[in-house]
N, C-alpha and C positions, 0 to 999 in steps of 0.2 A: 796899874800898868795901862799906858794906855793902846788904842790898835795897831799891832804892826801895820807898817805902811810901806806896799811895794815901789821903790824907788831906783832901780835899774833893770833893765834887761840886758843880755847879749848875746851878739849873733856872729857866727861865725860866715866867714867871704873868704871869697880865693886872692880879691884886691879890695882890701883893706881900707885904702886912701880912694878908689873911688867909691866902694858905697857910703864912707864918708861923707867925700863931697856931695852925694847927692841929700845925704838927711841936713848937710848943710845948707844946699840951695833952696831946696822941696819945704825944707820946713824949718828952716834960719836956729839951727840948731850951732853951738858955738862946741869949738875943740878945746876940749882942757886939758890934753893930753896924748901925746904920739910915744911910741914907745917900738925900740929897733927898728927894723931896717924901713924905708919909706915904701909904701904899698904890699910892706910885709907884716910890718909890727902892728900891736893891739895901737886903737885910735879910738879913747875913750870923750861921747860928746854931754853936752845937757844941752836940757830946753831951759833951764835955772828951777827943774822938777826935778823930771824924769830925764835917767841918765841912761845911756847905752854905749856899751859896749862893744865895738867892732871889733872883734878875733880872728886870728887870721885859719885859711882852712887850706892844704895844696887837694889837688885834683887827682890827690895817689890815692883815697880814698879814708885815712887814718879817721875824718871825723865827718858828717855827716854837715853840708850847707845849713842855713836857718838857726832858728833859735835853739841857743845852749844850757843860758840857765837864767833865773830872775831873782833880786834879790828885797830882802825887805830891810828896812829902817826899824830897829826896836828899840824898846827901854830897857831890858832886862834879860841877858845870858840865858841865865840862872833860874829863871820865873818860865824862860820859852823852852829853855829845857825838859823841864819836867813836865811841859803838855805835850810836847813831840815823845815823849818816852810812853807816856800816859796811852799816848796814840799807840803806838807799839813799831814807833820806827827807833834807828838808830840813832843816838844823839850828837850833834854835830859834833866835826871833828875843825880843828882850828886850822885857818888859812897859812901859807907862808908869809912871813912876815915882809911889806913890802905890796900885799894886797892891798885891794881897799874894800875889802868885807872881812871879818876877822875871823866868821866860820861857816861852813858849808853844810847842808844837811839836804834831806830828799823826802817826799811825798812814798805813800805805802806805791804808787807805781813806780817809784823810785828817777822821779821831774828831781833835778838839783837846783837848789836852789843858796841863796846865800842869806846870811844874817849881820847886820853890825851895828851895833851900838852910835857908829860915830861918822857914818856915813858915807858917800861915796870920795871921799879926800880923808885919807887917815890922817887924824890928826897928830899931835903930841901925847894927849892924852890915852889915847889908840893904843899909841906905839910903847909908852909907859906899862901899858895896863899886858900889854902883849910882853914886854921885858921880864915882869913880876910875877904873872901870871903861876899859880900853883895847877900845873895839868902839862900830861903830855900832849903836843902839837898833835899826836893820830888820835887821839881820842877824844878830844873835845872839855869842858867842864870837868871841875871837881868838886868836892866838897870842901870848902878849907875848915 
């Protein structure tokens, strides 16, 4: 197996579409995706690496400005499974389908963070594997 490799982060904003624009100008980051209402919806970008996440956040207080969760790029469920378990955290539970990580899990201080096999644009294969999948969505892996 070889190293996970963290390849998104994301952050929650009150306007969406401008901190956006600005990781666009600032740092010629490209949009690969907008998602509801404009300057409301998640607006996910890359550098053609490292991808981010814009989330949206209102000013009622429900979630906290700044960084939400980071995710890593891996080879194997099932193999990172069993050292997060080993660790003595909970083992990831699987995203809704229509993410683009396909399961979520947290650090003993309980940082969330994301897992997926097939990166930040699910693919076909993603989506297969997500169809077939023997587990339920709240709990994460099974053993087949």
């Amino acid at each position: 197996m070889s190293r996970p490799k963290i390849r998104h982060l994301a952050l929650y904003t009150p306007d969406t579409d401008k901190l956006a624009a600005f990781y666009v100008s600032v740092f010629d980051m490209e949009i690969k995706l907008r998602a509801g209402p404009i300057g409301k919806g998640p607006v996910f970008l890359s550098d053609g690496y490292m991808n981010l996440a814009i989330l949206p956040a209102t000013t009622q207080g429900e979630v906290a400005v700044g960084l939400n969760h980071f995710g890593f790029l891996i080879d194997d469920i099932e193999a990172l499974t069993e050292k997060l378990i080993a660790e003595g955290v909970e083992k990831p539970t699987m995203r809704p389908a229509g993410r683009y990580a396909e399961f979520r899990a947290a650090d003993p201080l309980g940082n969330a963070f994301d897992l997926s096999e097939h990166g930040f644009q699910e693919d076909q294969v993603a989506r297969d594997k997500r169809a077939t999948a023997h587990m339920d969505p709240t709990v994460g892996p099974t053993e087949s």
